[in-house]
LUMDO-946024 format. One record per residue (C-alpha): residue in three letters; x, y, z. Coordinates in nm, 2 decimals, padded with zeros to 4 digits. Layout:
# LUMDO-946024
(node 'ALA' (X Y Z)),
...
//
This chain:
# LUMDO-946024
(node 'UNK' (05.71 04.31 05.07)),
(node 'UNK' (05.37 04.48 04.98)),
(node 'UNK' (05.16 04.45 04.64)),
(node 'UNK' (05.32 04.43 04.32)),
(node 'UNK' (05.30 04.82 04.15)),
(node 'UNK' (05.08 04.88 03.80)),
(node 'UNK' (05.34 04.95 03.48)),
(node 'UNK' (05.34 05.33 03.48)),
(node 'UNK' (05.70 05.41 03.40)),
(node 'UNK' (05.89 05.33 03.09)),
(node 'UNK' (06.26 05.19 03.08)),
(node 'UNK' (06.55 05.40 03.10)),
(node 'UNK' (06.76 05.52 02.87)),
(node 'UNK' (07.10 05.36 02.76)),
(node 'UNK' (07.26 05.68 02.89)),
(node 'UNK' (07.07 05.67 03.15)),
(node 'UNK' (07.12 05.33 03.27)),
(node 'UNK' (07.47 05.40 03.26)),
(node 'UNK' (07.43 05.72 03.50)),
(node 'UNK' (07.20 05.47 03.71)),
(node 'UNK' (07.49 05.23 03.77)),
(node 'UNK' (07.59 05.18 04.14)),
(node 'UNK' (07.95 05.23 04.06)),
(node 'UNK' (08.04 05.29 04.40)),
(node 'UNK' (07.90 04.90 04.44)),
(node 'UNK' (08.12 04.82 04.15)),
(node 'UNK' (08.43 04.94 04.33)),
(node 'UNK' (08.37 04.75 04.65)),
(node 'UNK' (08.34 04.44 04.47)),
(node 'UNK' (08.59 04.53 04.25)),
(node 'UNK' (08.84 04.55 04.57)),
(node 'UNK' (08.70 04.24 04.75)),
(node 'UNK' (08.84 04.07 04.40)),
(node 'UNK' (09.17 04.27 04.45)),
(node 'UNK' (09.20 04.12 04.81)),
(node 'UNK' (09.12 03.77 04.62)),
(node 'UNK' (09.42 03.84 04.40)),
(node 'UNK' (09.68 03.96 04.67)),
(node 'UNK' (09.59 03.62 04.86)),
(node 'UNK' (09.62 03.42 04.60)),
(node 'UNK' (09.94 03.54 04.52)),
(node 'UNK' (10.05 03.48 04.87)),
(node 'UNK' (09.92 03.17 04.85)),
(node 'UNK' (10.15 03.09 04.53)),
(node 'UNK' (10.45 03.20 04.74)),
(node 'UNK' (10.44 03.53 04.58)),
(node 'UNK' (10.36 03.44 04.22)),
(node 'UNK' (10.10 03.50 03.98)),
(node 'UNK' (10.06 03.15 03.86)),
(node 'UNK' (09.89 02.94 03.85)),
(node 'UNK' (09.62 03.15 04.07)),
(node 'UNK' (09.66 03.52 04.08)),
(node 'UNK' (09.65 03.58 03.73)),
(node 'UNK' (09.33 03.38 03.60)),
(node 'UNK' (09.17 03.49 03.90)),
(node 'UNK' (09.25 03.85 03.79)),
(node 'UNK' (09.17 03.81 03.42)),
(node 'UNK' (08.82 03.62 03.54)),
(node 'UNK' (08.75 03.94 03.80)),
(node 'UNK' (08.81 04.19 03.47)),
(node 'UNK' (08.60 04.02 03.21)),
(node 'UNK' (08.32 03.95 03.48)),
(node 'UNK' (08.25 04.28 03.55)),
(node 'UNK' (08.24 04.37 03.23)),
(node 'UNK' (07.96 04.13 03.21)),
(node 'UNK' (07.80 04.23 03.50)),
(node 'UNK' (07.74 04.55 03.35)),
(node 'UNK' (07.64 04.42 03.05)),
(node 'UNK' (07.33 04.26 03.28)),
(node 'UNK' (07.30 04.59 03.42)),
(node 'UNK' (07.15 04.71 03.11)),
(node 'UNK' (06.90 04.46 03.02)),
(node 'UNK' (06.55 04.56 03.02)),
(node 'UNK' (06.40 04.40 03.36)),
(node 'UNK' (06.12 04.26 03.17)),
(node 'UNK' (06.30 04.04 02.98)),
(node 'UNK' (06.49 03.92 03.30)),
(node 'UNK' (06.13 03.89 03.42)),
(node 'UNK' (05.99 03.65 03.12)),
(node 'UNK' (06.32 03.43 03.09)),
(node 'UNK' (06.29 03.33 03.48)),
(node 'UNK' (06.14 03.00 03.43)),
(node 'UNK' (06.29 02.89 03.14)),
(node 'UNK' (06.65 02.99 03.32)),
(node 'UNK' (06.53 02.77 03.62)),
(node 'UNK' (06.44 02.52 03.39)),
(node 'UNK' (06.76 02.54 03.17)),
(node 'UNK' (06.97 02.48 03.50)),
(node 'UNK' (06.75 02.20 03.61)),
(node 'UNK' (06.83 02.01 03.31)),
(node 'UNK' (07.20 02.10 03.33)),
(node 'UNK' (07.17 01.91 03.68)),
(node 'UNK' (07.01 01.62 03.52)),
(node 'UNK' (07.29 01.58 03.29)),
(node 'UNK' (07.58 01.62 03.51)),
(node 'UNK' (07.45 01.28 03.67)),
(node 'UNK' (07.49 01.16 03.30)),
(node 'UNK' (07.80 01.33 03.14)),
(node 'UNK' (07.94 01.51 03.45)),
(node 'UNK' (08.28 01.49 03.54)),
(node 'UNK' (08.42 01.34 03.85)),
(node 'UNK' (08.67 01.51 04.12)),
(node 'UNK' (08.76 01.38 04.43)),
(node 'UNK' (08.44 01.12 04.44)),
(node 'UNK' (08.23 01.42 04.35)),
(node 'UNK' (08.01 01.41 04.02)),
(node 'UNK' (07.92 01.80 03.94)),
(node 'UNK' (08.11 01.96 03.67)),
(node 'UNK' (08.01 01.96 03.30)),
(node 'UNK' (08.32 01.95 03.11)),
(node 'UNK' (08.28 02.22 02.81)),
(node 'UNK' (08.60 02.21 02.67)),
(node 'UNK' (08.71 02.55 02.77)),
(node 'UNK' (08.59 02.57 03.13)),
(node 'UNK' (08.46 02.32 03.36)),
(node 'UNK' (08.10 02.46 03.44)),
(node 'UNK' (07.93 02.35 03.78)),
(node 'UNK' (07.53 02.40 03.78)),
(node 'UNK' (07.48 02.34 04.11)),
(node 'UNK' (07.65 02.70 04.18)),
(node 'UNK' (07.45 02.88 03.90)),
(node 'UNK' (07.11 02.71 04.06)),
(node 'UNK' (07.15 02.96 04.32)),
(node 'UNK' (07.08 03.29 04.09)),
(node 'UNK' (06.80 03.04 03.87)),
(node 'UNK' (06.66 02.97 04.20)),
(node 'UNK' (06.60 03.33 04.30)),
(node 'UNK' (06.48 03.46 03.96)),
(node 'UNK' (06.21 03.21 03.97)),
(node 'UNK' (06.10 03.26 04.32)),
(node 'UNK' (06.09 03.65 04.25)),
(node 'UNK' (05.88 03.57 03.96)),
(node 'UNK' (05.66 03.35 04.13)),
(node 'UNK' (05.57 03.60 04.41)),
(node 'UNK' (05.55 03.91 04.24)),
(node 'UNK' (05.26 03.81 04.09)),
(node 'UNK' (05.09 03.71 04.44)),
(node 'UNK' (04.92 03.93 04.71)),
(node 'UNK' (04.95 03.86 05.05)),
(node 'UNK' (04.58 03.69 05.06)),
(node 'UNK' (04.76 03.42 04.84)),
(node 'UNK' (05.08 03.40 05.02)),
(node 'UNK' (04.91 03.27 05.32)),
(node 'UNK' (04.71 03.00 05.12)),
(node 'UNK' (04.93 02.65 05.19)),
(node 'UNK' (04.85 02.52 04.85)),
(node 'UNK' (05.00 02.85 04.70)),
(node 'UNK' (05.34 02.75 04.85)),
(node 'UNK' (05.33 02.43 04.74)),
(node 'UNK' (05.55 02.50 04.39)),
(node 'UNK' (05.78 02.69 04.57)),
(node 'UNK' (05.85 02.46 04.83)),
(node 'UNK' (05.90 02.21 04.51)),
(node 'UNK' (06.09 02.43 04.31)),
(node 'UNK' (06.35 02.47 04.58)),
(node 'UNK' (06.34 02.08 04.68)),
(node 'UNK' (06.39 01.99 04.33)),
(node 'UNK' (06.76 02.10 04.28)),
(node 'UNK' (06.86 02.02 04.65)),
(node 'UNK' (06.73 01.68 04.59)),
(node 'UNK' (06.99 01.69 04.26)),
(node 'UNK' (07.23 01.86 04.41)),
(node 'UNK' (07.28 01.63 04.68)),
(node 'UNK' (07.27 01.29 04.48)),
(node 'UNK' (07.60 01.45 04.39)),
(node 'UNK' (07.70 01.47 04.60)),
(node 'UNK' (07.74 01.85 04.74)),
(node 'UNK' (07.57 01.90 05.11)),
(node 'UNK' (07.73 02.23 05.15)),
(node 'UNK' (07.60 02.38 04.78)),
(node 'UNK' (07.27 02.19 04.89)),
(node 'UNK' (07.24 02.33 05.22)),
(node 'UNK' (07.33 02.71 05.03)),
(node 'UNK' (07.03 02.64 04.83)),
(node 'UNK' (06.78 02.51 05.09)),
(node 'UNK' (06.85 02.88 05.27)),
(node 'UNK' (06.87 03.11 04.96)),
(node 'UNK' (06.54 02.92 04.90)),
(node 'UNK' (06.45 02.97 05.22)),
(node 'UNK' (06.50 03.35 05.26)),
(node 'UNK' (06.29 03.43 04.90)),
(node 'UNK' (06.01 03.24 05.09)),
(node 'UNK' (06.08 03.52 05.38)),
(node 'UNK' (06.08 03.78 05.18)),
(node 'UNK' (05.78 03.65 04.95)),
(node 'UNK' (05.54 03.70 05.30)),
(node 'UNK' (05.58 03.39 05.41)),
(node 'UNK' (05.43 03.31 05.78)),
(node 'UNK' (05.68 03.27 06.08)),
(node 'UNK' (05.49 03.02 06.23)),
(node 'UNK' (05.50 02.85 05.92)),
(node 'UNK' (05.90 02.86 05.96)),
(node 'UNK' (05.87 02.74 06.27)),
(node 'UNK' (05.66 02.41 06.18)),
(node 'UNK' (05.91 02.35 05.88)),
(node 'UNK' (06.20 02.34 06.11)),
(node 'UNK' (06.05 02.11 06.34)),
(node 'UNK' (05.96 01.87 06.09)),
(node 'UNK' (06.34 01.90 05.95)),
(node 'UNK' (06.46 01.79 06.31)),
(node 'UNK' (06.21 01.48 06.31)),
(node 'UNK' (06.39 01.38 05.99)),
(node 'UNK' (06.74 01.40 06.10)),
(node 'UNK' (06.80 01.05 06.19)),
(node 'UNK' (06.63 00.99 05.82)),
(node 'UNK' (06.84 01.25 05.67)),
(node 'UNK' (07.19 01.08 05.90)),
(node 'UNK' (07.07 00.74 05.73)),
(node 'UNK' (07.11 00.87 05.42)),
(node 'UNK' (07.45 01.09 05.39)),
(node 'UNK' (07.74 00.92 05.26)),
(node 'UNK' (08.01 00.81 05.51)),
(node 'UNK' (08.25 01.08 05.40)),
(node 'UNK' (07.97 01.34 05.52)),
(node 'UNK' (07.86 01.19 05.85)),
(node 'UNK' (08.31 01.22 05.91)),
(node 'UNK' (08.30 01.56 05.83)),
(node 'UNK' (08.00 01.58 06.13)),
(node 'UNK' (08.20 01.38 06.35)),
(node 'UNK' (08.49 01.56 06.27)),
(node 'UNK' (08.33 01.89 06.36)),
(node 'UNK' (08.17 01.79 06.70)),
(node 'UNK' (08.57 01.62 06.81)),
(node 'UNK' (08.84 01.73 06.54)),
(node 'UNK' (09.07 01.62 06.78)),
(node 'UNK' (09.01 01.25 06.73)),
(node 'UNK' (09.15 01.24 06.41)),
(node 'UNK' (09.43 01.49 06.39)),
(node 'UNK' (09.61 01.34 06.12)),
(node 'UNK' (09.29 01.27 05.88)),
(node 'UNK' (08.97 01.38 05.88)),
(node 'UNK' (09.04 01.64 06.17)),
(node 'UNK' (09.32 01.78 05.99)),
(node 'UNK' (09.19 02.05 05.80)),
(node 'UNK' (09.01 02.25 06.08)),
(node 'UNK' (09.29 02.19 06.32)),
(node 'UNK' (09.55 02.40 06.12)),
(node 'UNK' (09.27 02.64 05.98)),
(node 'UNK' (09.27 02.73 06.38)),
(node 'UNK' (09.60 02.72 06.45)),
(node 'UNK' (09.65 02.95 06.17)),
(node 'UNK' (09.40 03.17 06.24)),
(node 'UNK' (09.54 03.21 06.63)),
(node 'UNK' (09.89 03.23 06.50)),
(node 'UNK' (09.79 03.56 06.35)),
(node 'UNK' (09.69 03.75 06.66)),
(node 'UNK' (09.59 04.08 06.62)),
(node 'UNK' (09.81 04.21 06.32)),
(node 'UNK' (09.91 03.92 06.19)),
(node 'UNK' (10.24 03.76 06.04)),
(node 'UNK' (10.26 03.94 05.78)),
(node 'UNK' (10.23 03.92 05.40)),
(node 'UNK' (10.37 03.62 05.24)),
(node 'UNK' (10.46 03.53 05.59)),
(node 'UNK' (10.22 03.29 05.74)),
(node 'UNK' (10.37 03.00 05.83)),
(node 'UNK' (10.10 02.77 05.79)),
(node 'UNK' (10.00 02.91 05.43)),
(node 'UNK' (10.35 02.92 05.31)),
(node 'UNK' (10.49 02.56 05.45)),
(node 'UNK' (10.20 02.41 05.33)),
(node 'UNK' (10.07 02.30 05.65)),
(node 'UNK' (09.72 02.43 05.57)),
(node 'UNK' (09.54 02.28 05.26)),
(node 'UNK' (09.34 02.40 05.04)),
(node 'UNK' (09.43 02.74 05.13)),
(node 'UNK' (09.36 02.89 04.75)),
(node 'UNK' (08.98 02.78 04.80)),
(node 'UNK' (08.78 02.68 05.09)),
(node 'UNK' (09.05 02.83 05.36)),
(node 'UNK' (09.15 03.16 05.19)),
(node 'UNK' (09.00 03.33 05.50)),
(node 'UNK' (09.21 03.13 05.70)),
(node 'UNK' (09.53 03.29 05.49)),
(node 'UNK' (09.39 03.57 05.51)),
(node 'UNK' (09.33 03.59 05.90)),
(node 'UNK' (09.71 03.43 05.95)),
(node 'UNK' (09.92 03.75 05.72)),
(node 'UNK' (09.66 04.01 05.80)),
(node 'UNK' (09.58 03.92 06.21)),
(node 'UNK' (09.23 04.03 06.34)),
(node 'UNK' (09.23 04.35 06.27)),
(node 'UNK' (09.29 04.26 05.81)),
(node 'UNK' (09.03 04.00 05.86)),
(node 'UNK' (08.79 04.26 06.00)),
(node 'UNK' (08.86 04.46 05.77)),
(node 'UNK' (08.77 04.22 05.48)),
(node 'UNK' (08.41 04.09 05.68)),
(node 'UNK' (08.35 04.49 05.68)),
(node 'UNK' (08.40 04.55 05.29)),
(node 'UNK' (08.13 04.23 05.28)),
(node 'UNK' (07.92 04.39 05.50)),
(node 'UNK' (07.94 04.67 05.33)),
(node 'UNK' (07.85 04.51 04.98)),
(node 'UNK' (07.55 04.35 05.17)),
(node 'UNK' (07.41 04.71 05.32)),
(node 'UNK' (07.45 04.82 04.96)),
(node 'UNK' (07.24 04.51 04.78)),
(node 'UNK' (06.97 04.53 05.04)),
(node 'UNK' (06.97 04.91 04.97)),
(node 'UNK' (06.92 04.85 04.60)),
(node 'UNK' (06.64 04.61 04.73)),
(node 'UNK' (06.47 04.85 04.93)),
(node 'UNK' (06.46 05.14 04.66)),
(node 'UNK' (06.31 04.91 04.39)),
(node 'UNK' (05.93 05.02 04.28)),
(node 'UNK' (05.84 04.63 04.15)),
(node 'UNK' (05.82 04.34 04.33)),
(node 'UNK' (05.99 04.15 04.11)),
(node 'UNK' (06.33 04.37 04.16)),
(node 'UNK' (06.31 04.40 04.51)),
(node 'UNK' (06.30 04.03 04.57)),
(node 'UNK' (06.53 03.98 04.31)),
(node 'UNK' (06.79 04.23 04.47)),
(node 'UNK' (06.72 04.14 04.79)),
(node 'UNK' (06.73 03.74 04.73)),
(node 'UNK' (07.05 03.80 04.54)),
(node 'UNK' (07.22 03.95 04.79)),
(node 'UNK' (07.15 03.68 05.07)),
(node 'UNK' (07.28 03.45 04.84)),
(node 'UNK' (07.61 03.66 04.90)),
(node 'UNK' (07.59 03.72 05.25)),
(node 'UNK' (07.54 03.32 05.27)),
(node 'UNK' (07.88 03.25 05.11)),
(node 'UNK' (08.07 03.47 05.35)),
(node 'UNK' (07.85 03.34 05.64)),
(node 'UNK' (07.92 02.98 05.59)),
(node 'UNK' (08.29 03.00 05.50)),
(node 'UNK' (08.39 03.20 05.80)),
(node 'UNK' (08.15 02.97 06.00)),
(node 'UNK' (08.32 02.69 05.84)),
(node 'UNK' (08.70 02.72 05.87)),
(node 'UNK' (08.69 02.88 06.25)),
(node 'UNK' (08.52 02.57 06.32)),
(node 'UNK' (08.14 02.67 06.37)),
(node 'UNK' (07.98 02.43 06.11)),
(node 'UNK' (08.09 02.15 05.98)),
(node 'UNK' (08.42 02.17 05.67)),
(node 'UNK' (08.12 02.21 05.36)),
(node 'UNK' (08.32 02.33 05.05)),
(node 'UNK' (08.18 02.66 05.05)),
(node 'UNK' (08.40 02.93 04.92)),
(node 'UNK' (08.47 03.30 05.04)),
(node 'UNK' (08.29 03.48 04.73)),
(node 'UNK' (08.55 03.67 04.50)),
(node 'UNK' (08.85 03.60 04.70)),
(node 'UNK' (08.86 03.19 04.70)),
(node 'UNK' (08.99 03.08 04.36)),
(node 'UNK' (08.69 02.96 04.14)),
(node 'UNK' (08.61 03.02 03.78)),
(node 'UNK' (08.24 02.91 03.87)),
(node 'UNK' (08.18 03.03 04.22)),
(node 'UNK' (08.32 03.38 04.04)),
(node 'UNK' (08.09 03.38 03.75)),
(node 'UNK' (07.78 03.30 04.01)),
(node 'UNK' (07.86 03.62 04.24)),
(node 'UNK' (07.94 03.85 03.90)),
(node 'UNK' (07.63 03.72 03.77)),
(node 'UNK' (07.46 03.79 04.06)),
(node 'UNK' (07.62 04.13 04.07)),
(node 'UNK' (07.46 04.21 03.72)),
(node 'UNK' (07.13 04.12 03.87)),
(node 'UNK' (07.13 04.36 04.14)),
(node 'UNK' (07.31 04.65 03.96)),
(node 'UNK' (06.94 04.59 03.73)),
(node 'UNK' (06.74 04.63 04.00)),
(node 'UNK' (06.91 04.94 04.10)),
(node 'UNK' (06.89 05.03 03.70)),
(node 'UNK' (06.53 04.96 03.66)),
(node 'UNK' (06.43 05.09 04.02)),
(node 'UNK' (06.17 05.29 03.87)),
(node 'UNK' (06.03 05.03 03.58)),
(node 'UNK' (05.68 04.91 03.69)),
(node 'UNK' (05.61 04.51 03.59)),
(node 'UNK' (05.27 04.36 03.56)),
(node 'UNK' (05.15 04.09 03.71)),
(node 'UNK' (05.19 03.91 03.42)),
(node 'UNK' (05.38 03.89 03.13)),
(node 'UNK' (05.02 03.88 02.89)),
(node 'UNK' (04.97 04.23 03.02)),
(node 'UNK' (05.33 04.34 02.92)),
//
């Protein structure tokens, strides 16, 4: 995305960070949240417990901290890159040691007042680091193989932990986020190309390995209809649900699938589902448009940024959004396999919220400190 620029501008003002603010970018995530908080609500059967409400309180406080972000000098952001990735790291270490197990999954770390998951913040760690590491490099270097060689190990580190969880869907998130920061750092296409050959070579190795409730979930994808009752459950009445809402849908608080309980988990990983079912096509358009939307603005904010640093860092943040939506809608109309990914700011989540609020504070930065310069190196700061 071209060289890294010399430091000839000086930070903004408070004030003027504040005027710098994309608040329309606020407001659109702001409603994605509010469309969270109507579903879940439906999903209660028209209460606020035990759903709507935290999910509300959690959308308020965020953005307040998202703004907060906002006005951090980039620099900083710049200089505590590594130590973030390496904070998280070890915060994936320790969940195989003191993590807390739901649902034969190991990867929450119990903190008494919230139950944090580190795989999920990994995904923001992951693309500070990588924005760090190639603001500093010029295209010569990019092409160099041995100069990818620790990002290729900084983004095989925390799938490697991720998935010893394990998490293939988070791990698969990570892989692409990863992936897309090595895009946008200059990496070669036919570079991509040869990776994703060798990943096909290693797919019987990589089938040897998965646990036997993954390799169902693969089975269960290619033929739900040979398990109706078990392992094909899930995307059976996500579908049925989804088709039952034709083109205006049911209705709110009227989807009979959502409301008799015949679709599960329809507060987290099926929300769209809900949502598709009471709204019909024409709501769940509506919703993939106000994501859309978000993403235009994020890669916007990318493209207006004078450093490096900020334009990776906006632009990686923002795939990392996309990525959520992608792989959710992919998931429950039966694209990709069922992967626990949730639909960002409108599946219930006190984690998968903090990640995408987070990550909202990160871009409204960049935009913030468009015109802030960063050396090559912090030395030269």
């Amino acid at each position: 995305m071209g060289t890294p620029a010399l430091d000839r501008a000086t930070p903004p003002s408070a004030g003027e960070k504040l005027a710098r603010i994309a608040w329309p970018l606020v407001a659109l995530v702001l409603l994605l949240g509010l469309v969270g908080y109507a579903l879940l609500y439906s999903a209660a059967g028209g209460s606020h417990t035990p759903w709507a409400f935290r999910h509300g309180i959690r959308l308020v406080v965020m953005t307040g901290l998202a703004v907060a972000i906002a006005l951090i000098d980039i620099k900083k952001l710049f200089r505590l890159a590594y130590p973030t990735y390496g904070l998280i790291v070890l915060l994936l270490v320790a969940v195989e040691i003191v993590g807390e197990i739901n649902k034969g999954a190991q990867r929450w770390i119990d903190l008494g007042f919230v139950q944090l998951q580190p795989s999920e913040l990994m995904k923001l760690a992951l693309v500070l680091a990588l924005a760090r590491y190639f603001h500093a490099a010029y295209l010569e270097e990019v092409r160099r193989p041995l100069f990818l060689l620790p990002p290729f190990l900084m983004i095989l580190l925390p799938v490697a932990l991720v998935l010893k969880q394990p998490d293939l869907g988070t791990a698969g998130m990570l892989g692409m986020v990863g992936t897309a920061m090595l895009f946008l750092g200059g990496m070669a296409i036919w570079k991509f190309l040869a990776a994703g050959a060798l990943a096909g070579a290693a797919l019987p190795i990589a089938w040897a390995h998965l646990h036997d409730y993954q390799r169902q979930r693969v089975a269960t994808f290619l033929d739900p209809e040979s398990d109706p009752l078990g392992a094909g459950y899930h995307i059976i009445q996500s579908k049925i649900a989804i088709g039952s809402g034709g083109l205006w849908g049911r209705g709110y608080l009227q989807g009979s699938q959502a409301q008799l309980s015949f679709l599960p988990e329809k507060h987290t990983d099926f929300a769209f589902t809900m949502l598709a079912e009471e709204a019909g096509f024409v709501g769940a358009l509506a919703v993939l448009a106000l994501i859309l939307a978000i993403t235009l603005a994020g890669m916007a904010v990318a493209l207006r940024a004078q450093s490096h640093f900020a334009r990776l860092l906006a632009a990686g943040v923002t795939c990392n959004f996309a990525l959520y939506a992608i792989i959710n809608v992919a998931m429950v109309t039966g694209l990709i396999p069922v992967v626990g990914v949730p639909l960002p700011l409108v599946s219930y989540g006190g984690t998968a919220m903090l990640t995408v609020m987070l990550g909202l504070g990160l871009l409204l930065n960049a935009q913030v400190n468009r015109d802030t310069s960063i050396p090559r190196f912090p030395a030269d700061f």
